[in-house]
Biopython code that builds the backbone (N, CA, C, O; Angstrom):
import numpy as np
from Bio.PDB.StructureBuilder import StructureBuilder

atoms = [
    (1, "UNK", "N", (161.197, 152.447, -25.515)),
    (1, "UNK", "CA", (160.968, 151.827, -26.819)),
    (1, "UNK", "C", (160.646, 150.367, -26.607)),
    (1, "UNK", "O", (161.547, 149.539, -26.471)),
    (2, "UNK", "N", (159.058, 149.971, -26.571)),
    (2, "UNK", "CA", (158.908, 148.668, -26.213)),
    (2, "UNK", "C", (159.353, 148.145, -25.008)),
    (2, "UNK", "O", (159.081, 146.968, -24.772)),
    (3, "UNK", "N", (159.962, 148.767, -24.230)),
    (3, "UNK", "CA", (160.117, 148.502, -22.498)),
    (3, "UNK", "C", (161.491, 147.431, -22.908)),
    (3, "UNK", "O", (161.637, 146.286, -22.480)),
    (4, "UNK", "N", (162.435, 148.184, -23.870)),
    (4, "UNK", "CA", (163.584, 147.419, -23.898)),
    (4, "UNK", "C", (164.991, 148.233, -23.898)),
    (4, "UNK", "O", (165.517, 148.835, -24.834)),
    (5, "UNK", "N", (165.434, 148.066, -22.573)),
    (5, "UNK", "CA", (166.840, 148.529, -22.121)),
    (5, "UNK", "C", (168.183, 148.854, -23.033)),
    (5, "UNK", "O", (168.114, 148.518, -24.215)),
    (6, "UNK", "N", (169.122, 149.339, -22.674)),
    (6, "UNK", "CA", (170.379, 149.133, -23.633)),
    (6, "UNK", "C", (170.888, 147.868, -24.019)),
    (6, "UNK", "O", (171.116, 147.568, -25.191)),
    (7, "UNK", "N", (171.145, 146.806, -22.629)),
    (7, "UNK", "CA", (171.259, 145.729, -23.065)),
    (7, "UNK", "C", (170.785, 144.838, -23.868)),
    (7, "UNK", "O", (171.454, 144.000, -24.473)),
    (8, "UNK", "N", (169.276, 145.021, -23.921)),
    (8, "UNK", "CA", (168.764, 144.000, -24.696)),
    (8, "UNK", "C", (168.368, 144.838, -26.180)),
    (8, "UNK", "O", (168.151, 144.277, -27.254)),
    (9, "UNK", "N", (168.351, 145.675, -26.040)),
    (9, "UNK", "CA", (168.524, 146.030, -27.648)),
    (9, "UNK", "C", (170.297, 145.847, -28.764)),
    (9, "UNK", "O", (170.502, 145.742, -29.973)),
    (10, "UNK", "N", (171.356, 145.901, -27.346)),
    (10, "UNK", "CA", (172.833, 145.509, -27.976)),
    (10, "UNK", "C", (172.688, 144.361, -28.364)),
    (10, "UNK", "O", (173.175, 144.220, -29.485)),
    (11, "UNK", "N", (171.946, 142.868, -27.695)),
    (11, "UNK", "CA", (171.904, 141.716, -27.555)),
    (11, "UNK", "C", (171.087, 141.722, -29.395)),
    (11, "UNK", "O", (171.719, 141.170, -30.296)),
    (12, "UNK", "N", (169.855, 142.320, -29.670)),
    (12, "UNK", "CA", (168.999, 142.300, -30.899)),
    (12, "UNK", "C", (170.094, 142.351, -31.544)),
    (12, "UNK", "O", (170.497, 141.447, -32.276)),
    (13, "UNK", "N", (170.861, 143.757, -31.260)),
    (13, "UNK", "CA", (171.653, 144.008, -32.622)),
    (13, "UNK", "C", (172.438, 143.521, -33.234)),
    (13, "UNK", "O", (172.410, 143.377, -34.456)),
    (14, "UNK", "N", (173.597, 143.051, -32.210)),
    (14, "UNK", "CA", (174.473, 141.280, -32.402)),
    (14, "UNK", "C", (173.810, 140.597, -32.744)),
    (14, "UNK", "O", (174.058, 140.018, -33.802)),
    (15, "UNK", "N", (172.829, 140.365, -32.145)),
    (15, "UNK", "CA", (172.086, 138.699, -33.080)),
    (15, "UNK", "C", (171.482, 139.304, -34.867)),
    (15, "UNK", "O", (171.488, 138.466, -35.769)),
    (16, "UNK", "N", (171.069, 140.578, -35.133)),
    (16, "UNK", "CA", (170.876, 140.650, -36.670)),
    (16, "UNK", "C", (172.347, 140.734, -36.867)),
    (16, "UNK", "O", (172.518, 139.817, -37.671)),
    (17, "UNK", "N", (173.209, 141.115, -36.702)),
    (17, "UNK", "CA", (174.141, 141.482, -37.467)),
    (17, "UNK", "C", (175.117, 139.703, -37.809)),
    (17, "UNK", "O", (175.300, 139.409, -38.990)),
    (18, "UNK", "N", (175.505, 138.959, -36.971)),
    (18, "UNK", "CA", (175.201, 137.517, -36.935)),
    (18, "UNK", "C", (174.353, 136.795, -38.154)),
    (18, "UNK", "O", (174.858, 136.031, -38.977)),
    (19, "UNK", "N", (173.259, 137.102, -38.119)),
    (19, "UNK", "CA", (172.251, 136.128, -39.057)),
    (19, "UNK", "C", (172.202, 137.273, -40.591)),
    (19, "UNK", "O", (172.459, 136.442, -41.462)),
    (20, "UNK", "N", (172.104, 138.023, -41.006)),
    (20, "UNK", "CA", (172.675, 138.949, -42.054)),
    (20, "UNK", "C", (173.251, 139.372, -42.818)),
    (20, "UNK", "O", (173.102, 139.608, -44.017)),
    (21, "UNK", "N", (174.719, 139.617, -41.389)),
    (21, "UNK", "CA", (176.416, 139.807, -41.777)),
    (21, "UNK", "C", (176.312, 141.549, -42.032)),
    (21, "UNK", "O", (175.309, 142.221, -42.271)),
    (22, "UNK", "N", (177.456, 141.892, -41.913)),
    (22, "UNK", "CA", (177.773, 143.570, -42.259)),
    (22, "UNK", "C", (177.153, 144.126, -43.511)),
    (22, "UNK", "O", (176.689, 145.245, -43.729)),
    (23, "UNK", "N", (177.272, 142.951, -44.360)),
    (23, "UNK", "CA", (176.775, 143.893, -45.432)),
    (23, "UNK", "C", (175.877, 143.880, -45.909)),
    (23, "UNK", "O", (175.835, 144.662, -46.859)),
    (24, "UNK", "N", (174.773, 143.183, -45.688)),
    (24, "UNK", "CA", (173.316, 143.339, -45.754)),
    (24, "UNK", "C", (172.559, 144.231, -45.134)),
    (24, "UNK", "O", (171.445, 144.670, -45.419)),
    (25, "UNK", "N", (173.402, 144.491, -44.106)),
    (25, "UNK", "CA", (172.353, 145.337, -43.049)),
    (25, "UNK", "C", (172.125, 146.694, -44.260)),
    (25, "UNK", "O", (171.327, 146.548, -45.185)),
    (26, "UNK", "N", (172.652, 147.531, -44.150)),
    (26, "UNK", "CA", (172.353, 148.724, -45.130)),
    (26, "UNK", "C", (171.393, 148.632, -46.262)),
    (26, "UNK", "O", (171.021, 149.611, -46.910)),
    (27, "UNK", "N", (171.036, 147.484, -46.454)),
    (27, "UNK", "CA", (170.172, 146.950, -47.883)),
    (27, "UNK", "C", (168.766, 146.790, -46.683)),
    (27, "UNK", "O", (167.678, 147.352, -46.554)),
    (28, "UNK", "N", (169.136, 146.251, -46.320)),
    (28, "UNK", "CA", (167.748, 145.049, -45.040)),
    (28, "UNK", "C", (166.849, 146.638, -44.346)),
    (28, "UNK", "O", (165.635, 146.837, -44.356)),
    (29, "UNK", "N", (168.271, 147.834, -43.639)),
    (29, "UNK", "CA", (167.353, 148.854, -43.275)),
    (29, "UNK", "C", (166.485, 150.053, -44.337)),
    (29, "UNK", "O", (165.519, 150.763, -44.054)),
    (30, "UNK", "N", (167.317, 149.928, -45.723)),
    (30, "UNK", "CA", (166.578, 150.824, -46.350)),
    (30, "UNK", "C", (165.406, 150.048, -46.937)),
    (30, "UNK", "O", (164.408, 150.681, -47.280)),
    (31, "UNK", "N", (165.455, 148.578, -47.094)),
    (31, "UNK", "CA", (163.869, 148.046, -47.743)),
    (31, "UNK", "C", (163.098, 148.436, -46.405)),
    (31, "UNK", "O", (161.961, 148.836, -46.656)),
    (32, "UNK", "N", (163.487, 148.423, -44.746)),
    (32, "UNK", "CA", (162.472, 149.230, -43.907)),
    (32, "UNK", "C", (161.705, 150.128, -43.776)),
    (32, "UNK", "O", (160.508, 150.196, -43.496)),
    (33, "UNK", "N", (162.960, 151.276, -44.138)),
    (33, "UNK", "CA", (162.718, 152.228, -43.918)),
    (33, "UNK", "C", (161.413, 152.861, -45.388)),
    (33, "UNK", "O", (160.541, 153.729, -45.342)),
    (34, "UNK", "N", (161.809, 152.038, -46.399)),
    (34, "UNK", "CA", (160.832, 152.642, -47.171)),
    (34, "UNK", "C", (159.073, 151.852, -47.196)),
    (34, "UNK", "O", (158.085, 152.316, -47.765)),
    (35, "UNK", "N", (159.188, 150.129, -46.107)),
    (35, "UNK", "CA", (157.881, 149.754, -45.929)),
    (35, "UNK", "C", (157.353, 150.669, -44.871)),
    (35, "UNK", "O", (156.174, 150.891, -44.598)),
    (36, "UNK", "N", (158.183, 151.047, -44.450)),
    (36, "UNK", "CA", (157.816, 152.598, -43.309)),
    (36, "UNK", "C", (157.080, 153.503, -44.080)),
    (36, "UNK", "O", (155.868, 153.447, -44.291)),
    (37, "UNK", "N", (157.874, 154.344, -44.491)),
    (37, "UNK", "CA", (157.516, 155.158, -45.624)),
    (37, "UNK", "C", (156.330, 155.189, -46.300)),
    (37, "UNK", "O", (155.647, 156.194, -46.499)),
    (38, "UNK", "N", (155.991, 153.572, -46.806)),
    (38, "UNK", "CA", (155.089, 153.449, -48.036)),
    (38, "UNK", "C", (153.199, 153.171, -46.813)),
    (38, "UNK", "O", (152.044, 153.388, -47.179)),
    (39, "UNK", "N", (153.696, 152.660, -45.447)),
    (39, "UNK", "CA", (152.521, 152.866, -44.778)),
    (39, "UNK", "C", (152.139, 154.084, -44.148)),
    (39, "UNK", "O", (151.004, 154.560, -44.175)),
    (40, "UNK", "N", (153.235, 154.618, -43.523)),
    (40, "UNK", "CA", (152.672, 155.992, -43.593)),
    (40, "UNK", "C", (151.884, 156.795, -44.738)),
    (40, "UNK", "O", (150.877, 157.474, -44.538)),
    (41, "UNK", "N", (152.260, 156.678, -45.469)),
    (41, "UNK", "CA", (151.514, 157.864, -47.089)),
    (41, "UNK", "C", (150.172, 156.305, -46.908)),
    (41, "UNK", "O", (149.187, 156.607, -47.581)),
    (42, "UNK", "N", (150.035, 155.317, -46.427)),
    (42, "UNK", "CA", (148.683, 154.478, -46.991)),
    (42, "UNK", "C", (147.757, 155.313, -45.989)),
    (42, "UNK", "O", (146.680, 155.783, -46.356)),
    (43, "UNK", "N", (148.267, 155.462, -44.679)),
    (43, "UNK", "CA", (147.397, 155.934, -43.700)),
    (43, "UNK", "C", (147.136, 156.905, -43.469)),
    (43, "UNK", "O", (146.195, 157.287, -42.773)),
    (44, "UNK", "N", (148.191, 157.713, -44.194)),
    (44, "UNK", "CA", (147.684, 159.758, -44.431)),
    (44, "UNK", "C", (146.530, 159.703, -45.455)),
    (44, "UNK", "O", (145.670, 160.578, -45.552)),
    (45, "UNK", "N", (146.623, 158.140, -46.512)),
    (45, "UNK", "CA", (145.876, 158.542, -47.586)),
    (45, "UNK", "C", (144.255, 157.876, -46.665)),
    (45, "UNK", "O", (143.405, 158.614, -46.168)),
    (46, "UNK", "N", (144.237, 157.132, -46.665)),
    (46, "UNK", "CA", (143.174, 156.664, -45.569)),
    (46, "UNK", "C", (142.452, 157.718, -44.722)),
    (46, "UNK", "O", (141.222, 157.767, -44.740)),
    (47, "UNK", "N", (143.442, 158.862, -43.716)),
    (47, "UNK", "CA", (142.788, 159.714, -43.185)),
    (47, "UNK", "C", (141.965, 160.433, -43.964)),
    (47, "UNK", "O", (140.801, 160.706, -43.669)),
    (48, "UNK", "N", (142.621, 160.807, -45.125)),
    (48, "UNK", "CA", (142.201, 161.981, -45.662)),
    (48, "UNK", "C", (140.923, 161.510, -46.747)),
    (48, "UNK", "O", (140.144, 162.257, -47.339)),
    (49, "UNK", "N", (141.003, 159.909, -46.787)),
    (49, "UNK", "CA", (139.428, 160.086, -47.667)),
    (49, "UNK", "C", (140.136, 159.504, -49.348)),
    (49, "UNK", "O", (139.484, 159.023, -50.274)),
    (50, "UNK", "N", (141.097, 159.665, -49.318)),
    (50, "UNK", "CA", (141.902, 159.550, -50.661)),
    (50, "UNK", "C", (141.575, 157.778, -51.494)),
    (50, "UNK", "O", (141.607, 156.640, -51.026)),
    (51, "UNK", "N", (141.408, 158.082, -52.274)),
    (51, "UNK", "CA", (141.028, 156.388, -53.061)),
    (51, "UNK", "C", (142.519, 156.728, -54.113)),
    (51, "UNK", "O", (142.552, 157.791, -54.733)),
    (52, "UNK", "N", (143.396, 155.976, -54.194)),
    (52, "UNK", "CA", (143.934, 155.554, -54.805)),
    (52, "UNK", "C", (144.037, 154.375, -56.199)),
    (52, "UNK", "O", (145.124, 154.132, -56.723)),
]
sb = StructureBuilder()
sb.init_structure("model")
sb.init_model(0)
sb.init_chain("A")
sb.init_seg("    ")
for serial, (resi, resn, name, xyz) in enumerate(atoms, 1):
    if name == "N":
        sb.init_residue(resn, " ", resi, " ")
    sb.init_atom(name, np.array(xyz, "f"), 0.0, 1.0, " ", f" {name:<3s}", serial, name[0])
structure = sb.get_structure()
């Protein structure tokens, strides 16, 4: 994943959780997970020819 080890992904994760705090994270990954979401369906729509 990006040519990055256990360590240095523990090191990422301490440092978001640090600049964030515990309880943002759960808010911070689902606005991700759905700009995830919302580019995938742009680029299925793209393949397929689709005008929105």
């Amino acid at each position: 994943m990006f040519g990055l080890g256990a360590q240095e992904l523990l090191i990422v994760l301490l440092i978001i959780l640090v600049l964030f705090g515990g309880s943002k994270i759960p808010e911070l990954m689902r606005s991700v997970g759905q700009g995830v979401s919302e580019l995938k369906k742009g680029l299925d729509d793209g393949k397929n020819g689709k005008d929105s």
